[in-house]
Backbone as CSV, one residue per row, in Angstrom:
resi,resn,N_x,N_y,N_z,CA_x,CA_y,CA_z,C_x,C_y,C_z
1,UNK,45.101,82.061,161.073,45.641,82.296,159.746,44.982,83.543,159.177
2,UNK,45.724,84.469,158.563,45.307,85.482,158.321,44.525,85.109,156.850
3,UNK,43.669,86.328,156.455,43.176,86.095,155.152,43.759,85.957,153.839
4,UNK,44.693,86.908,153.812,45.136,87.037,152.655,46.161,85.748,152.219
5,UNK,46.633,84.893,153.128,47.360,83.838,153.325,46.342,83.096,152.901
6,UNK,45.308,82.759,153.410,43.748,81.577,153.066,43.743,81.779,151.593
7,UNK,44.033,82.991,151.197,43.363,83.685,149.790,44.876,82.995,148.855
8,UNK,45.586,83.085,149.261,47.110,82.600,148.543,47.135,80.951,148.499
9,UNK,46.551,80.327,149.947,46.650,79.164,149.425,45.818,78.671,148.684
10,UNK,44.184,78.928,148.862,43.686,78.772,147.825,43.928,79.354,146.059
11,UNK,44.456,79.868,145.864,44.911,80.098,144.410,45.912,79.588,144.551
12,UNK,46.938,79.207,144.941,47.662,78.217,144.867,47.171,76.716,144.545
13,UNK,46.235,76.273,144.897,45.419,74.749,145.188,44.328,74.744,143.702
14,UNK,44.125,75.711,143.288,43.356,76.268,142.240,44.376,76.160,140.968
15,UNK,45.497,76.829,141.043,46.326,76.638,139.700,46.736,75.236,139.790
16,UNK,47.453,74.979,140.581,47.710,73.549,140.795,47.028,72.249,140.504
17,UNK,45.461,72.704,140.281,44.482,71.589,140.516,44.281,71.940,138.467
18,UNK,44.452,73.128,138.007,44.214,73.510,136.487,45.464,72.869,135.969
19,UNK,46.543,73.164,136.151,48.033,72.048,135.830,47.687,70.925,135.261
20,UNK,47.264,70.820,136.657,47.115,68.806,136.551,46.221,68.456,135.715
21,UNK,45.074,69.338,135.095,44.037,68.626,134.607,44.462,68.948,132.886
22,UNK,45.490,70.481,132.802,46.043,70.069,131.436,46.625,68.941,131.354
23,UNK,47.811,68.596,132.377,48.937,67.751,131.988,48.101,66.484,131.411
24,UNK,46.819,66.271,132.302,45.977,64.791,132.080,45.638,65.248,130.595
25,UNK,45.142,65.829,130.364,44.341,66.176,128.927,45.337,66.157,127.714
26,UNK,47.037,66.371,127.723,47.889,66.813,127.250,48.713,64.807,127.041
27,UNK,48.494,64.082,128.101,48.952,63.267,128.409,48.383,62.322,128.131
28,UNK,46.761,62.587,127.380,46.194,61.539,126.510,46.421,61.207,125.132
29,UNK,46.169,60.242,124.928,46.739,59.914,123.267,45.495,60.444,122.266
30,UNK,45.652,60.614,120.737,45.169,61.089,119.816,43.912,59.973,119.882
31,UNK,44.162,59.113,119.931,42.666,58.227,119.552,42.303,58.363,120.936
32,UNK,42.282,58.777,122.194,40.967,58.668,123.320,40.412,60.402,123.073
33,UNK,41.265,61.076,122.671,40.715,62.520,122.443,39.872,62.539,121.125
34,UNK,39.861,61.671,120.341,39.443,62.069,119.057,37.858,60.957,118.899
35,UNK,37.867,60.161,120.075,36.539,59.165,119.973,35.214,60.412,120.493
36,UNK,34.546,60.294,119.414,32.983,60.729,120.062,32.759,61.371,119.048
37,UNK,31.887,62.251,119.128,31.161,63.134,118.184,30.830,64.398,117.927
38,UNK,31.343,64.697,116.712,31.564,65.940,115.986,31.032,66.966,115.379
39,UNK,30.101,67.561,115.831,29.640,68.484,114.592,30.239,69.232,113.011
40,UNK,30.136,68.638,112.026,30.427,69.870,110.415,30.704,70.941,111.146
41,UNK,31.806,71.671,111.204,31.429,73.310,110.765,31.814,73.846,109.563
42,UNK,32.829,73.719,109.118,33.136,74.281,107.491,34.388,73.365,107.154
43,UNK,34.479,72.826,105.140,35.780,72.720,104.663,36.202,73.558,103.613
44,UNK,37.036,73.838,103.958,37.170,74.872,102.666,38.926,74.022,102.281
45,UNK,38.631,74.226,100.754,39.611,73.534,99.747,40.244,74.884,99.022
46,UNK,41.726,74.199,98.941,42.624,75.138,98.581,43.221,74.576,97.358
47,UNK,42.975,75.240,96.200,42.895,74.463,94.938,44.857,74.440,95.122
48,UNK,46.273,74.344,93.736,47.104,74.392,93.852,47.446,75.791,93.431
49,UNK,46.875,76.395,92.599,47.242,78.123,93.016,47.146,78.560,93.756
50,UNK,45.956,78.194,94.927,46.202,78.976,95.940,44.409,79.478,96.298
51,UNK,43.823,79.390,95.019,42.220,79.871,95.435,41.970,79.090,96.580
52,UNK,40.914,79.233,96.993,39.920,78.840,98.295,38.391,78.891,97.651
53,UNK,38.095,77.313,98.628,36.415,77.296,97.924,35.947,76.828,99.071
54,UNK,35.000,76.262,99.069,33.507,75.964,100.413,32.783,74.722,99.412
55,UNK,33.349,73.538,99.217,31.961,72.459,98.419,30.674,72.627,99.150
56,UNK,30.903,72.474,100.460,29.944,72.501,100.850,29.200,73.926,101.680
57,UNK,29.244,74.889,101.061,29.104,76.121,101.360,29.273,76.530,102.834
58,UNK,29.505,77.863,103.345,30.302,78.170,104.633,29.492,78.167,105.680
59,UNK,28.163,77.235,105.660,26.926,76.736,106.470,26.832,75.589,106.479
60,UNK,27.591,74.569,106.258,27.294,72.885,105.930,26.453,72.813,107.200
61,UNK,26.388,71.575,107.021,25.488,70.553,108.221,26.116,69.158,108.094
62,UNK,26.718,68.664,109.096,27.133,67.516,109.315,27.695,66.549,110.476
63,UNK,28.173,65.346,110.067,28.867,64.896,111.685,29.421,63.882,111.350
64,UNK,30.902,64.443,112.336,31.726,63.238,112.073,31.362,62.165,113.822
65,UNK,31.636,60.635,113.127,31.737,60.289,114.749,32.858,58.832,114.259
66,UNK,33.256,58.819,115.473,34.868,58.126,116.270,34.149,57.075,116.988
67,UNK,33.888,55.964,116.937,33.436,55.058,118.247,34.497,54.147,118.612
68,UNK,35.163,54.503,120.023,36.256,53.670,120.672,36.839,52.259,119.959
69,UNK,36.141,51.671,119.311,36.304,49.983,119.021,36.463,50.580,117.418
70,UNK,37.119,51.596,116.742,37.599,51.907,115.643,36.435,52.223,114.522
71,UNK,35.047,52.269,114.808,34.769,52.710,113.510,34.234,54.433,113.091
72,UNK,33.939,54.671,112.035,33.756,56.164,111.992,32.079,56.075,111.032
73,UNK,31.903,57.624,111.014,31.146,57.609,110.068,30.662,59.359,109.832
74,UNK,31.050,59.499,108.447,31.130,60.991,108.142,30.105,61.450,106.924
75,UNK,29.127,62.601,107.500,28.596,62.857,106.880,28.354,64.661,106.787
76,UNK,28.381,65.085,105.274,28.454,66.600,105.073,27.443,66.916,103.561
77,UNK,26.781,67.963,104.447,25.838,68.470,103.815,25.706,69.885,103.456
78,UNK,25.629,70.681,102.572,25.753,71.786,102.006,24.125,72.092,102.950
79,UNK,24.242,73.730,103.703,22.688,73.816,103.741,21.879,73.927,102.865
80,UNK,22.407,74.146,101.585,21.734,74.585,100.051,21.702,73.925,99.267
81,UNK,21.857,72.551,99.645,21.934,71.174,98.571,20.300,71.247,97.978
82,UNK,20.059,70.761,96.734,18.485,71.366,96.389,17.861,69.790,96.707
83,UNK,16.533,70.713,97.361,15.390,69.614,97.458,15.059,68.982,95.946
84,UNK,14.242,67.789,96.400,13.635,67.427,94.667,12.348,67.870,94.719
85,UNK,12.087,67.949,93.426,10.447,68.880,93.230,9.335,67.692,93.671
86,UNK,9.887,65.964,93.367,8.493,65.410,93.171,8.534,64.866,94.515
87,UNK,9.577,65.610,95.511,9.190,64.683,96.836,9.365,63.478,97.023
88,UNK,10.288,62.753,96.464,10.275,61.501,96.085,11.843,61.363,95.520
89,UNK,12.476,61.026,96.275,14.032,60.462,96.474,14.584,59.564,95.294
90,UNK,13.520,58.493,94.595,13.881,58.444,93.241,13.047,58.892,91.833
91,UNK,12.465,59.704,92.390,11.365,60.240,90.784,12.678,62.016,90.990
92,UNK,13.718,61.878,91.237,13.922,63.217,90.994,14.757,63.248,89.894
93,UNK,14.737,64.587,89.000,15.804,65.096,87.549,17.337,64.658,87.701
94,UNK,17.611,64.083,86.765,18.916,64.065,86.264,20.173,65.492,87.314
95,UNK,19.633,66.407,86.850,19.796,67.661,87.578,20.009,67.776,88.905
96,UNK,18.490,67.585,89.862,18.481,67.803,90.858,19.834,66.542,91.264
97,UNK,20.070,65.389,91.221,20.738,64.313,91.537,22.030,64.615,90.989
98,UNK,22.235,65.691,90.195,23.798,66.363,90.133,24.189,66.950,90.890
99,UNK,23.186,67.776,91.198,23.392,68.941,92.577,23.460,68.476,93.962
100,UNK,22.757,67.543,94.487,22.649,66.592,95.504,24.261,65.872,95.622
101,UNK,24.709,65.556,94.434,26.377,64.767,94.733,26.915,65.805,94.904
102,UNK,26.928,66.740,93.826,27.915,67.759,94.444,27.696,68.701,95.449
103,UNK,27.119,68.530,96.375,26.875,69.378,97.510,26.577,68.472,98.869
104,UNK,27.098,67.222,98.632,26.862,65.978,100.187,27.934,65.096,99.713
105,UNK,28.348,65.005,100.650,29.473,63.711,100.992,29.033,62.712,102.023
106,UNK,28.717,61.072,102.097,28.756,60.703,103.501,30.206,59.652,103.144
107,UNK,30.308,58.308,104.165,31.706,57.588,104.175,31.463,57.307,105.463
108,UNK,32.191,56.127,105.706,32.073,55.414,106.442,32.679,53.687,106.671
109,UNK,33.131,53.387,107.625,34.660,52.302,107.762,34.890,52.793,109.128
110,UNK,36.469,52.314,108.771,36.851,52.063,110.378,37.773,53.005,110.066
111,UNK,38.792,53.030,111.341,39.951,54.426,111.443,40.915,53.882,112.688
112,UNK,42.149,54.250,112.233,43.371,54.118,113.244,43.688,55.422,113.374
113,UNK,45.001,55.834,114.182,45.946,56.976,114.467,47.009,56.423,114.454
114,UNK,47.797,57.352,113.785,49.548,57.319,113.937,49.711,58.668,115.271
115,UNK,49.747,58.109,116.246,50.520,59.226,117.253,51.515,59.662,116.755
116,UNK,52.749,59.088,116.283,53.995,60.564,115.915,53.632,61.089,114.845
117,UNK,52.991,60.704,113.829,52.890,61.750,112.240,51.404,62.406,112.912
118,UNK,50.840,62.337,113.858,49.530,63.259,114.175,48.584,63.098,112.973
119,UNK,48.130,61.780,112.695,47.150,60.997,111.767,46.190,60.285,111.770
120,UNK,45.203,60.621,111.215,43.874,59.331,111.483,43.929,59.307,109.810
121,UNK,43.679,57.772,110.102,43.540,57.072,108.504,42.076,56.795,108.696
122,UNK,41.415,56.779,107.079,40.157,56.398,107.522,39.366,55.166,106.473
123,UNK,39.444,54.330,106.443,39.776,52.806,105.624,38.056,52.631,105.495
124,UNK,37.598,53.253,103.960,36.715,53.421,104.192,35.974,51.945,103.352
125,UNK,34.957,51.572,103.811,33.943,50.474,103.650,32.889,50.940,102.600
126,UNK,32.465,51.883,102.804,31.721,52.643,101.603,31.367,53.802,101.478
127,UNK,30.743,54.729,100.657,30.599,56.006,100.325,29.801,56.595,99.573
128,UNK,28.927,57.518,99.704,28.043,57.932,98.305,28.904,58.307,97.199
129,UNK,30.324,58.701,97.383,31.211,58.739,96.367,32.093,56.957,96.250
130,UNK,31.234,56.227,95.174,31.319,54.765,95.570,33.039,54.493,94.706
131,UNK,33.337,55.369,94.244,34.826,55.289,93.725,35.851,55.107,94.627
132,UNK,35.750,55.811,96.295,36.448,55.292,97.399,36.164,54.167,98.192
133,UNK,35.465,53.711,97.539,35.120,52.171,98.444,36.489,51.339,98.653
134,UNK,36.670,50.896,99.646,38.018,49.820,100.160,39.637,50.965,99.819
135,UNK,39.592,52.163,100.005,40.416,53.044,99.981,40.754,53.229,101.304
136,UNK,41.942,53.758,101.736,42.410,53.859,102.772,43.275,55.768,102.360
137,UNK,42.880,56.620,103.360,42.739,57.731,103.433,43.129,58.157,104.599
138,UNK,44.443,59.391,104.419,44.731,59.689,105.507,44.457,61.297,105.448
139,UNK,44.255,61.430,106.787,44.103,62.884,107.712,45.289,63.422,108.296
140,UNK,45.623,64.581,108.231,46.748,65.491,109.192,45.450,65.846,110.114
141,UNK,45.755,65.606,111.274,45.182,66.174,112.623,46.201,67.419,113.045
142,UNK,45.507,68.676,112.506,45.743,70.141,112.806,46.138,70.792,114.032
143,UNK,44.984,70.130,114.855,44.565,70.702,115.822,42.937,70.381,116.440
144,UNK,43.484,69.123,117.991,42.408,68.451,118.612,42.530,68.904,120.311
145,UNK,41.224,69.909,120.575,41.052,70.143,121.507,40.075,69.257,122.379
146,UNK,39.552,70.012,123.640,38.229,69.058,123.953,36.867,69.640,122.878
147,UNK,37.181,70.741,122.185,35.974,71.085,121.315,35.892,71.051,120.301
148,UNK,37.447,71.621,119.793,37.695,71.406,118.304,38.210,70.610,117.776
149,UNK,38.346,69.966,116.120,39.268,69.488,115.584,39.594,69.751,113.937
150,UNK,40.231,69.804,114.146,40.585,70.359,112.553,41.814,69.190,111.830
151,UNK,40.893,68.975,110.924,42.215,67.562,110.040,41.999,68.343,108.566
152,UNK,42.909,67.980,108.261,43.030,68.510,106.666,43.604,67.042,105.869
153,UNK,43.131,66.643,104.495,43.352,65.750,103.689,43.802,67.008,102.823
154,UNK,44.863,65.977,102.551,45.840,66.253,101.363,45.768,65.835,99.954
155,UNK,45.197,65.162,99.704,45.025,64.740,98.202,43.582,64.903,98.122
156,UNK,42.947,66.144,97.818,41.358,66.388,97.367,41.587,66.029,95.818
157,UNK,39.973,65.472,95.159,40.050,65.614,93.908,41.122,64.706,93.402
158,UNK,41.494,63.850,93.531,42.881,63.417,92.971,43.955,64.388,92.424
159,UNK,44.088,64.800,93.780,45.284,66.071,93.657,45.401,66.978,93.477
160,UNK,44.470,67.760,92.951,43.690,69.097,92.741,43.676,69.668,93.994
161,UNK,44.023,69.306,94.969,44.070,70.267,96.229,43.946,69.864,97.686
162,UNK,43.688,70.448,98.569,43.760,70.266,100.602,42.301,70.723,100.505
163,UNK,41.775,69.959,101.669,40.756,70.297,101.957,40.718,70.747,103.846
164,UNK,40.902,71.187,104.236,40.794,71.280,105.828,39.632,71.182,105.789
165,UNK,39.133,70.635,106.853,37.422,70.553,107.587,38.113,71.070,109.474
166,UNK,37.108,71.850,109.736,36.605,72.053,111.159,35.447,71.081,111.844
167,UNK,35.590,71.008,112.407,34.308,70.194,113.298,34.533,70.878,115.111
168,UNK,33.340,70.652,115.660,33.163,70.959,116.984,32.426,69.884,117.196
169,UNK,33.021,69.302,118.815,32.298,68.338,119.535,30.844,68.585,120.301
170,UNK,30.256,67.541,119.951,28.792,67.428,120.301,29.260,67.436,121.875
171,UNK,28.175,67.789,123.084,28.076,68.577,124.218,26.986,67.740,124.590
């Protein structure tokens, strides 16, 4: 067998073998792609005019995670959320504990998918924002790779706006 023939079938056996491993990846459902864990990378909220903001500034720190048997648990942190002065989690200002809510979100419950509307609901159990407790909350899933995912909620703020979040999978 000549070379350049060896060289053809192998790239042949090579694309063929990349095919198959989209079609598998392509051919999984939204909840086995979407179980595991996520790194924060940014949300930015789109008020109804049209501005754009960062709650949690365009450095958060956070993680979402998916565990197979349905539950979740989401947490986002501004890198600039302010420390408290007395070191001490409840001796801190009125102040500092304003700035702290508005710059961290956590939540946490369980979660389904709608495969045809491309949805994770997220039925949450509790929250440092304790006003969503026993709320049920849905996600547009954007766009779920093996690294990325991007969901955007639609009702921020009670209606005041979209929030897309990015996340990248933990490695």
């Amino acid at each position: 067998m000549k070379l350049e023939t060896i060289a053809v079938a192998l790239l042949a056996l090579a694309l063929s073998s990349t095919a198959t491993a989209a079609a598998a990846q392509s051919a999984k459902n939204l909840k086995d792609q979407i179980v595991g864990t996520w790194n924060f990378v940014v949300a930015e909220v789109t008020a109804p005019d049209g501005k754009k903001s960062f709650p949690f500034g365009e450095t958060p720190k956070g993680i979402l995670i998916f565990t197979p048997d349905g539950r979740f648990a989401q947490i986002h942190v501004a890198s600039d959320a302010p420390k408290i002065a007395s070191n001490n989690r409840m001796t801190g200002t009125p102040e500092e504990y304003a700035g702290i809510m508005r710059r961290s979100l956590s939540v946490f419950g369980t979660w389904t998918v709608d495969e045809a509307n491309k949805t994770v609901t997220y039925n949450i159990v509790s929250s440092s924002f304790p006003n969503w407790e026993g709320e049920a909350q849905t996600r547009t899933i954007d766009k779920l790779t093996d690294d990325e995912l991007v969901n955007t909620n639609p009702n921020v703020a009670g209606g005041r706006g979209s929030a897309s979040n990015l996340y990248r999978r933990v490695k």
